[in-house]
PADRENMI-222092 format. One line per field, with one value per atom (N, C-alpha, C): residue number from 1; chain; atom name; x, y, z. Coordinates in steps of 0.02 Angstrom, whole numbers, plus 50000, padded with zeros to 5 digits. Last residue first. Layout:
N
n <- c(NUM	...)
chain <- c(A	...)
atom <- c(CA	...)
xx <- c(X	...)
yy <- c(Y	...)
zz <- c(Z	...)
//
This chain:
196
n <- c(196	196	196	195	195	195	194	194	194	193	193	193	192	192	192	191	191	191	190	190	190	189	189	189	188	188	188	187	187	187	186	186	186	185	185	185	184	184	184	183	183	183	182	182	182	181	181	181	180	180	180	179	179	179	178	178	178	177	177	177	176	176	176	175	175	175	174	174	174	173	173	173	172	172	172	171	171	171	170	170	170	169	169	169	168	168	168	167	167	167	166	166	166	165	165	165	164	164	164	163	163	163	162	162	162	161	161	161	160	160	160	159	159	159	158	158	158	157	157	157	156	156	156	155	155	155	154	154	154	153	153	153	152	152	152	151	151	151	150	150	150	149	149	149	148	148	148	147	147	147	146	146	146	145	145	145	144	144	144	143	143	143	142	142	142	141	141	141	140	140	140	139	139	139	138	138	138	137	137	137	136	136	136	135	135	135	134	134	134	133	133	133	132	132	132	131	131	131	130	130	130	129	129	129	128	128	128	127	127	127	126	126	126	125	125	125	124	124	124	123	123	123	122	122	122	121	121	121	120	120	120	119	119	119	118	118	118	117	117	117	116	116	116	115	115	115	114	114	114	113	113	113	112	112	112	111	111	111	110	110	110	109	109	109	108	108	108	107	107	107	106	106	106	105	105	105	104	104	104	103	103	103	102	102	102	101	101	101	100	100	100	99	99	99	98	98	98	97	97	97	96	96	96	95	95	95	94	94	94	93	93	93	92	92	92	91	91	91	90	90	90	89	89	89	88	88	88	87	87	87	86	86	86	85	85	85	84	84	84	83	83	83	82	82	82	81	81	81	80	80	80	79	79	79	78	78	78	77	77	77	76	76	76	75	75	75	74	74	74	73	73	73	72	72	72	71	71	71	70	70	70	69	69	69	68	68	68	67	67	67	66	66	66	65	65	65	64	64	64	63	63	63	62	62	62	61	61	61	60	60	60	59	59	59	58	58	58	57	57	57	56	56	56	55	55	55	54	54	54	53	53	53	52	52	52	51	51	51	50	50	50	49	49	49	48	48	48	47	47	47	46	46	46	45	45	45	44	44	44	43	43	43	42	42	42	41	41	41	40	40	40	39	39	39	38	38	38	37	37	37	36	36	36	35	35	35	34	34	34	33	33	33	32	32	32	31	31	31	30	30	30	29	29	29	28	28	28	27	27	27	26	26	26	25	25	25	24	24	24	23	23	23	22	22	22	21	21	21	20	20	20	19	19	19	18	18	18	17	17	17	16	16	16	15	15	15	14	14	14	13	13	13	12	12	12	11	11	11	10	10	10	9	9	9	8	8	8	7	7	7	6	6	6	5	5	5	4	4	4	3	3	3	2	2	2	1	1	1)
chain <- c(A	A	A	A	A	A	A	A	A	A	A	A	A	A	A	A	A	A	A	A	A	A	A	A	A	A	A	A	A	A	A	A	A	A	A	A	A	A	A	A	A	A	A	A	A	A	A	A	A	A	A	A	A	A	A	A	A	A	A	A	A	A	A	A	A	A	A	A	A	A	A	A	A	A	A	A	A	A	A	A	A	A	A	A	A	A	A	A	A	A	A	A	A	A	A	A	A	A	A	A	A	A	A	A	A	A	A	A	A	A	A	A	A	A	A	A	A	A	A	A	A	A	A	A	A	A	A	A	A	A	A	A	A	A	A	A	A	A	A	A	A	A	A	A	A	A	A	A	A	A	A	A	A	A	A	A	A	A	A	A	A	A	A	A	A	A	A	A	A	A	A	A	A	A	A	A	A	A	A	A	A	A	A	A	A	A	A	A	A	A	A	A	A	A	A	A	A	A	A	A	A	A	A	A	A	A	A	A	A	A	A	A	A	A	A	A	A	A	A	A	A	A	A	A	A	A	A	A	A	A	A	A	A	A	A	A	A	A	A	A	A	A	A	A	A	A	A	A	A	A	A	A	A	A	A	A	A	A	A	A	A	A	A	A	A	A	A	A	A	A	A	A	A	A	A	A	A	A	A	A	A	A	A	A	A	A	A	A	A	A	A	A	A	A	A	A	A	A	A	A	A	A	A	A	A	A	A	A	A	A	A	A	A	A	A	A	A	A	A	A	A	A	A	A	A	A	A	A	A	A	A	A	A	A	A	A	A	A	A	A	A	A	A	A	A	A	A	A	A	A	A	A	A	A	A	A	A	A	A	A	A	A	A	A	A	A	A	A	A	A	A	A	A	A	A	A	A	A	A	A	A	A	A	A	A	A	A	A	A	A	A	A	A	A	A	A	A	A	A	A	A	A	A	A	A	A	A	A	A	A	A	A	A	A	A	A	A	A	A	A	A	A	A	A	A	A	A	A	A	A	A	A	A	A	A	A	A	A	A	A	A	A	A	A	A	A	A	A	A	A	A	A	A	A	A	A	A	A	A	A	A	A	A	A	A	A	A	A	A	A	A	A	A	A	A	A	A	A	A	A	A	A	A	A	A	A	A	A	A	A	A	A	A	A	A	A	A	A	A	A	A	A	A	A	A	A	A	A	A	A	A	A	A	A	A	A	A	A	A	A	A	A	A	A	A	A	A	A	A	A	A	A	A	A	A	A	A	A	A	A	A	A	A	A	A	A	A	A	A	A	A	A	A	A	A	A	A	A	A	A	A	A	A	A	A	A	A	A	A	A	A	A	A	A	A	A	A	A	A	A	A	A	A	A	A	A	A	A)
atom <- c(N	CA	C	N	CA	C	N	CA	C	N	CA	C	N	CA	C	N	CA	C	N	CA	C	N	CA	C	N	CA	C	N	CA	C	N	CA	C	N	CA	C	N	CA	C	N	CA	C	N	CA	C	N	CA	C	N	CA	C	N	CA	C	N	CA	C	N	CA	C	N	CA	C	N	CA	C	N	CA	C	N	CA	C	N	CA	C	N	CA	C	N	CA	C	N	CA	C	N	CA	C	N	CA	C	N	CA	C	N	CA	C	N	CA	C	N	CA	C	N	CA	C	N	CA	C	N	CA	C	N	CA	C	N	CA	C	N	CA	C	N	CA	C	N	CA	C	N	CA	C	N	CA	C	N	CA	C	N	CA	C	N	CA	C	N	CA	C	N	CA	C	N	CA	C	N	CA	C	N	CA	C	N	CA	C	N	CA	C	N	CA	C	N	CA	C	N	CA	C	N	CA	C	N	CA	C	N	CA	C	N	CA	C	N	CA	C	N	CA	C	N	CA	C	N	CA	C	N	CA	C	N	CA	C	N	CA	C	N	CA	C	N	CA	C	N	CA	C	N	CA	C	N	CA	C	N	CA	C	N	CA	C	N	CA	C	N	CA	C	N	CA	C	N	CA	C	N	CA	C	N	CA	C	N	CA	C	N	CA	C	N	CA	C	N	CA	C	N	CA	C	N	CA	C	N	CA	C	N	CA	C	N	CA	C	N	CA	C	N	CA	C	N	CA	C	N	CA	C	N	CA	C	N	CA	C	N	CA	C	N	CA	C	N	CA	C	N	CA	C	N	CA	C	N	CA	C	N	CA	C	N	CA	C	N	CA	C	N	CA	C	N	CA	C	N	CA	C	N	CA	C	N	CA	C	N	CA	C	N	CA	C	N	CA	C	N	CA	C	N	CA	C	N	CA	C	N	CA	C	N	CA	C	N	CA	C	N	CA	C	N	CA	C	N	CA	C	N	CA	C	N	CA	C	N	CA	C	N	CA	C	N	CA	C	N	CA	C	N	CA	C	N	CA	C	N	CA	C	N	CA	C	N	CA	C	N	CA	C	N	CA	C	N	CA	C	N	CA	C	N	CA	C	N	CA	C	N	CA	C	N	CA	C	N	CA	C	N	CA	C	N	CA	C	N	CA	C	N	CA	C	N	CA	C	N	CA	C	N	CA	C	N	CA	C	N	CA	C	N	CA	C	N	CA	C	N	CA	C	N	CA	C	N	CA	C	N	CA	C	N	CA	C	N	CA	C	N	CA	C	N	CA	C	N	CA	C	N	CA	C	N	CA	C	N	CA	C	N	CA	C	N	CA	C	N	CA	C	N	CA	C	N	CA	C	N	CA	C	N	CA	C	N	CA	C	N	CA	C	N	CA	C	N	CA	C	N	CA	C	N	CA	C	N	CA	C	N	CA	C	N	CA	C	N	CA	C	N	CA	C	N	CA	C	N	CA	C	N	CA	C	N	CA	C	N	CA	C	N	CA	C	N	CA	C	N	CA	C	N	CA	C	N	CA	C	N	CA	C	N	CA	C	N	CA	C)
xx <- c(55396	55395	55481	55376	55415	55411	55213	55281	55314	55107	55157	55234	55002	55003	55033	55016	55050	55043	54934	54953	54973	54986	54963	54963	54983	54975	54938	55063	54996	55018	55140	55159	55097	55257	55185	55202	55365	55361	55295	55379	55336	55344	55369	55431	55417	55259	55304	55356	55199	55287	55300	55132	55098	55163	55237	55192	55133	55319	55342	55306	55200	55218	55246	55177	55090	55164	55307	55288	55229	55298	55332	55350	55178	55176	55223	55179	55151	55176	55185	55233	55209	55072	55137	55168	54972	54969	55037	55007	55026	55013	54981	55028	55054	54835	54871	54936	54755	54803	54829	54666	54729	54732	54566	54550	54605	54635	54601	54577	54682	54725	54677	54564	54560	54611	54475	54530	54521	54359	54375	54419	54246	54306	54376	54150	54134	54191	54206	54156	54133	54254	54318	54254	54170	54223	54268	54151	54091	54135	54261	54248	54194	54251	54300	54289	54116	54134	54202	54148	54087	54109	54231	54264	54205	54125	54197	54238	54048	54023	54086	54127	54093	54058	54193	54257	54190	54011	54092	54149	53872	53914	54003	53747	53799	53821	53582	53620	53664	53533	53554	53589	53418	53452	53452	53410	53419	53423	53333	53351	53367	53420	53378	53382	53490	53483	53427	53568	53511	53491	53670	53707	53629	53587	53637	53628	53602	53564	53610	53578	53605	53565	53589	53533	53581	53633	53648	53588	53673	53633	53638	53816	53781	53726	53912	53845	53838	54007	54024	53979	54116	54056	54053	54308	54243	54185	54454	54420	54353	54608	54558	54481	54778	54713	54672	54858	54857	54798	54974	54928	54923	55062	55042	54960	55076	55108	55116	54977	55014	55078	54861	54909	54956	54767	54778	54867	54717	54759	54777	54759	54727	54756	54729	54765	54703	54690	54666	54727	54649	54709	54696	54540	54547	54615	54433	54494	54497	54267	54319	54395	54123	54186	54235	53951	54016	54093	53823	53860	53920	53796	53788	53840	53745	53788	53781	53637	53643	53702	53619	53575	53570	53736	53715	53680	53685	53684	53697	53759	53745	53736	53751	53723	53703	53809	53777	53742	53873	53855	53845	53913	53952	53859	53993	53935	53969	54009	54036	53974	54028	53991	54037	54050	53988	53981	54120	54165	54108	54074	54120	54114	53979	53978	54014	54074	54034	53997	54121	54178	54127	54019	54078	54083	54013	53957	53985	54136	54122	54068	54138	54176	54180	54023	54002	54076	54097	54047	54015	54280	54224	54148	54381	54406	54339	54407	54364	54386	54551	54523	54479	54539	54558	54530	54482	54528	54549	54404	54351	54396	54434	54449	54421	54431	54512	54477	54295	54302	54393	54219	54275	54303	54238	54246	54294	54160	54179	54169	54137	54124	54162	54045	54113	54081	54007	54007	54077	53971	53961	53939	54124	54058	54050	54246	54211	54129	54393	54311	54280	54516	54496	54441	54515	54532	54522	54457	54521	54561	54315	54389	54439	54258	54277	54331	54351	54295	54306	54357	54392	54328	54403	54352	54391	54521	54459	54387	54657	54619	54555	54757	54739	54708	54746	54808	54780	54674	54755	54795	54528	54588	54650	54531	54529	54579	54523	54566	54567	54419	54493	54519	54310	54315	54383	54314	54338	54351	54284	54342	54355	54152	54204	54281	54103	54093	54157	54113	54129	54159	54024	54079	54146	53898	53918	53982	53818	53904	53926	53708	53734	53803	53573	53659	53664	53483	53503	53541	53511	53482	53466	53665	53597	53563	53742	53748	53681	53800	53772	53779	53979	53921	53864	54082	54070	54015	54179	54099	54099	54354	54294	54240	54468	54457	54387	54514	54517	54472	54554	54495	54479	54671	54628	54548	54808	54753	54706	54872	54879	54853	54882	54850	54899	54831	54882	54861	54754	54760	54798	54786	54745	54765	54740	54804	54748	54617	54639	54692	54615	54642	54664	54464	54525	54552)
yy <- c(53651	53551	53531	53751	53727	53663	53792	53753	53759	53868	53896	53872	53793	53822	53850	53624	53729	53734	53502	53545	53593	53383	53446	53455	53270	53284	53342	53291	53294	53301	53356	53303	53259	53522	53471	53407	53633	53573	53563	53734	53730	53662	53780	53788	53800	53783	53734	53729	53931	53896	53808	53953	53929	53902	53958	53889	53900	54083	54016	53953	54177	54155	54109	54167	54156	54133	54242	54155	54137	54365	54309	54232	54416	54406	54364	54451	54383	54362	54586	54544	54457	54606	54635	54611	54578	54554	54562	54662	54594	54560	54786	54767	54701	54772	54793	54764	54647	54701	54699	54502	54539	54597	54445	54482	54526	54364	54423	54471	54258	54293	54360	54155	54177	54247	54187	54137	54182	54148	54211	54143	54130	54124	54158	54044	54108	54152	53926	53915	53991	53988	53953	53943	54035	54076	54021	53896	53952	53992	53884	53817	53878	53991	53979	53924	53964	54025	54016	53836	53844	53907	53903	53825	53831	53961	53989	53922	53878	53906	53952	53791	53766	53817	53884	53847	53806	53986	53949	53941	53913	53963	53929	53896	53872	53932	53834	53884	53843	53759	53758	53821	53673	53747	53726	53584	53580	53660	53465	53533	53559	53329	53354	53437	53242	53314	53324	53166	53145	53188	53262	53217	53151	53399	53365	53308	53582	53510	53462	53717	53684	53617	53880	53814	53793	53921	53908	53874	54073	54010	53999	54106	54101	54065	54207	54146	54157	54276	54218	54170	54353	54343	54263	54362	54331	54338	54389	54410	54385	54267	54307	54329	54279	54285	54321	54156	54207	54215	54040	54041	54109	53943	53986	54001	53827	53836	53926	53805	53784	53815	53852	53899	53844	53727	53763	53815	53711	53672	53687	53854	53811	53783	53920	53924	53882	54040	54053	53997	54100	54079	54027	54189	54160	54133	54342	54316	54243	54373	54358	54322	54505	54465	54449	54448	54508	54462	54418	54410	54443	54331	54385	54376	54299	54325	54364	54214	54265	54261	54097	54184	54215	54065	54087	54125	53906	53980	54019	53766	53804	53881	53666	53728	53758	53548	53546	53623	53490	53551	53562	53366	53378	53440	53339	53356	53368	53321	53295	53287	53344	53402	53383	53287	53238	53282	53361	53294	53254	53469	53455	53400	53460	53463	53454	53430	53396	53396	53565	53500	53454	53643	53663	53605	53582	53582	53596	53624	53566	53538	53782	53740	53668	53766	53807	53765	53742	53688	53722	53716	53755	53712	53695	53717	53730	53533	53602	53637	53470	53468	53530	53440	53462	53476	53368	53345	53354	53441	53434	53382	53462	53521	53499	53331	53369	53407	53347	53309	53326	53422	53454	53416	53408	53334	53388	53452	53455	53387	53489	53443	53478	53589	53558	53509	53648	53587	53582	53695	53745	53676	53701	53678	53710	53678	53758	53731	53573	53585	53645	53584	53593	53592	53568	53493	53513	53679	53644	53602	53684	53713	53706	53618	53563	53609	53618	53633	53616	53534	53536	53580	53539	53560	53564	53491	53494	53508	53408	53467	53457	53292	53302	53394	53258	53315	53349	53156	53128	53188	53192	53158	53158	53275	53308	53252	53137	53184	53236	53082	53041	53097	53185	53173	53114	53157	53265	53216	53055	53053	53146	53041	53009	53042	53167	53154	53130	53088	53147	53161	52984	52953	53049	53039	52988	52971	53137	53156	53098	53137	53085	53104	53260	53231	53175	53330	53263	53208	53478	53459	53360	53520	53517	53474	53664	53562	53557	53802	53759	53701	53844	53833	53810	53990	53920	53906	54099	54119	54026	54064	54063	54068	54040	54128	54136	53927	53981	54018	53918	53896	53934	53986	54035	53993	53959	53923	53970	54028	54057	54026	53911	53972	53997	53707	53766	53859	53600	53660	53715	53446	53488	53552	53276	53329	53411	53147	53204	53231	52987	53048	53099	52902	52918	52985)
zz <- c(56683	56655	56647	56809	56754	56731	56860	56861	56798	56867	56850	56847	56959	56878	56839	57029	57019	56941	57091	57037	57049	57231	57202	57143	57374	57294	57267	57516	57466	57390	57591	57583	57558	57511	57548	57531	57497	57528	57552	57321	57417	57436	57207	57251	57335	57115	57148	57184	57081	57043	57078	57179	57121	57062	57299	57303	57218	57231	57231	57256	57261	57189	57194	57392	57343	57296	57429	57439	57397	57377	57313	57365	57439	57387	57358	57568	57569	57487	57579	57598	57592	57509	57473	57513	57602	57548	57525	57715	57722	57660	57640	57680	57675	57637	57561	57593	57748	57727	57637	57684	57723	57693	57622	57679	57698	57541	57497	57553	57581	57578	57561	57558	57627	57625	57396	57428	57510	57311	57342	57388	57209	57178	57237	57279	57246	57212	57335	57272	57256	57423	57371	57306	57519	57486	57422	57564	57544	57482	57640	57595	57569	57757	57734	57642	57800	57762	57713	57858	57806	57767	57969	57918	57849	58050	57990	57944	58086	58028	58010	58179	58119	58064	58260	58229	58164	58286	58288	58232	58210	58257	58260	58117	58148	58165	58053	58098	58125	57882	57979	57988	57796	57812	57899	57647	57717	57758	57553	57556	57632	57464	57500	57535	57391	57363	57417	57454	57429	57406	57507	57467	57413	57522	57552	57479	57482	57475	57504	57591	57549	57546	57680	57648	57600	57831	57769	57736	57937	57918	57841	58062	58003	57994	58195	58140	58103	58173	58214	58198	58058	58080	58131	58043	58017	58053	58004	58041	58029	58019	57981	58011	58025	58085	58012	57917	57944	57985	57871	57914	57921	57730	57752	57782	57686	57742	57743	57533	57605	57627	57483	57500	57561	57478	57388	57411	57586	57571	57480	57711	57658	57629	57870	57823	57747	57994	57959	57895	58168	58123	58069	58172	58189	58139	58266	58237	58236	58235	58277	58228	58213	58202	58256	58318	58319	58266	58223	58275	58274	58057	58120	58163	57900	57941	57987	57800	57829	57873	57693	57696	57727	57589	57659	57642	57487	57508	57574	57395	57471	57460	57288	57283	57354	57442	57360	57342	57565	57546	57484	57657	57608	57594	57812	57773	57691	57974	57925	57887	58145	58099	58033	58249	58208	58159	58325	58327	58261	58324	58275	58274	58460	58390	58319	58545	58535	58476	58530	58509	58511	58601	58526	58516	58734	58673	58604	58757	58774	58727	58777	58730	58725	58853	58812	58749	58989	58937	58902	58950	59003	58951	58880	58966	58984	58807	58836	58873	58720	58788	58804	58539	58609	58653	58461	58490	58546	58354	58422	58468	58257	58292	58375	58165	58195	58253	58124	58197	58239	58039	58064	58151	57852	57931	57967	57730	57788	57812	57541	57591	57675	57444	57461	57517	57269	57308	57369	57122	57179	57254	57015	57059	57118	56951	56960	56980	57000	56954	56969	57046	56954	56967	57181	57149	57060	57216	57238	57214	57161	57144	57155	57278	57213	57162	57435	57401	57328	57595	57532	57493	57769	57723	57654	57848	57887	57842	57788	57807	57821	57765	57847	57816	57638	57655	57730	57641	57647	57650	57663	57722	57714	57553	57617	57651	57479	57474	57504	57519	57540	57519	57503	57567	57550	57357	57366	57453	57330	57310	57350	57382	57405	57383	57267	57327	57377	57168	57175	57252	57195	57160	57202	57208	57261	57239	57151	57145	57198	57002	57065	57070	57004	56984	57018	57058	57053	57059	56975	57048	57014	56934	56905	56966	57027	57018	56979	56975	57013	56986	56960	56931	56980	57052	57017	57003	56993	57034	57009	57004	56983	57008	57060	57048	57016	57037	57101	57120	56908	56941	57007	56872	56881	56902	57011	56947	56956	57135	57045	57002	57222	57216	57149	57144	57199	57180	57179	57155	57175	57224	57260	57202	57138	57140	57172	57215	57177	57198	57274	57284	57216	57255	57222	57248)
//
C-alpha cells in the first residue's frame, strides 16, 4: 500500500525514534515503506516519513548504479548499488571514517529542494535484517551516505540541519510553503500546516 510521505514541519520528523521489539513481523510494513519509496522514485524511505517514529528504513540504491563508470573503482561502486536493497531494523552506526565529501543532497519529506552535504565516506553499521537477523557491514560511498542520510531521519535529524545559519535563513519560507502545501509533487503527501 502506498503511504502519504510527511512533509517537513511534522514534528514526527523531529523524533529520537523507538526501537522495534525484536521479532515483530514488519513483512506487511515493510512492503508497503519499499512501493512507497518506488512511487516517489527515491532511493531510501525511513518510517518517520510515512508518521511512524520507528527505528526502520529501507534502501534500493539500484537508481544510482544507471550511470556509465568512467573507471573501475566506479565500476565496482555501481556494481554494488545495483544489488544494495535492504531494509535496516534497530540500525546502529558504530563508526564513521574517512575524509568528508560533498554530495548533492535532497528528500522526499523536502521536495524540490537539493543542497551539497558534507559527510564521512565510511561507515559500519549493525542492524537486523528483515528475519531479524543480526548483521554488520562496512560501506563506502553513494551507499553509506544514502544510509547516513535514512540513519538521520530515525534520530529526528533532517539533511537541511547541516547547512549554513545563511543558507538556512534563505531556505526558510520555501521549508514553510512545502509544510503549508504549497509545493508541486507527484506523490502522495501530508503537510502539517495545510489549510483544510
Amino acid at each position: 500500500m502506498i503511504l502519504p510521505i510527511v512533509a517537513y514541519g511534522d514534528p514526527v520528523l523531529r523524533k529520537d525514534c523507538e526501537e522495534i521489539e525484536e521479532g515483530s513481523d514488519l513483512k506487511k510494513f515493510k512492503d508497503d515503506l519499499f512501493e512507497t519509496m518506488y512511487d516517489s522514485n527515491g532511493v531510501g524511505l525511513a518510517a518517520p516519513q510515512v508518521g511512524k517514529s520507528l527505528r526502520v528504513f529501507v534502501i534500493d540504491a539500484s537508481a544510482f548504479a544507471e550511470d556509465d563508470p568512467e573507471n573501475e573503482d566506479e565500476e565496482k561502486e555501481f556494481e554494488f548499488l545495483s544489488n544494495f536493497k535492504r531494509i535496516f531494523i534497530n540500525p546502529i552506526i558504530e563508526e564513521e571514517s574517512g575524509p568528508e565529501w560533498g554530495f548533492q543532497e535532497g528528500c522526499l519529506s523536502i521536495p524540490g529542494i537539493r543542497e551539497e552535504i558534507f559527510r564521512k565516506k565510511e561507515l559500519v553499521i549493525s542492524y537486523f535484517d528483515e528475519n531479524w537477523e543480526l548483521k554488520e557491514e562496512k560501506l563506502t560511498g553513494l551507499a553509506a551516505r544514502i544510509v547516513q542520510h535514512e540513519y538521520d531521519h530515525i534520530e529526528g535529524v533532517l539533511f537541511t540541519d547541516y547547512l549554513s545559519p545563511l543558507k538556512k535563513r534563505l531556505l526558510k519560507s520555501r521549508l514553510s510553503d512545502i509544510s503549508k502545501g504549497m509545493v508541486d509533487v507527484k506523490y502522495k503527501m501530508r503537510f502539517p500546516n495545510k489549510k483544510r
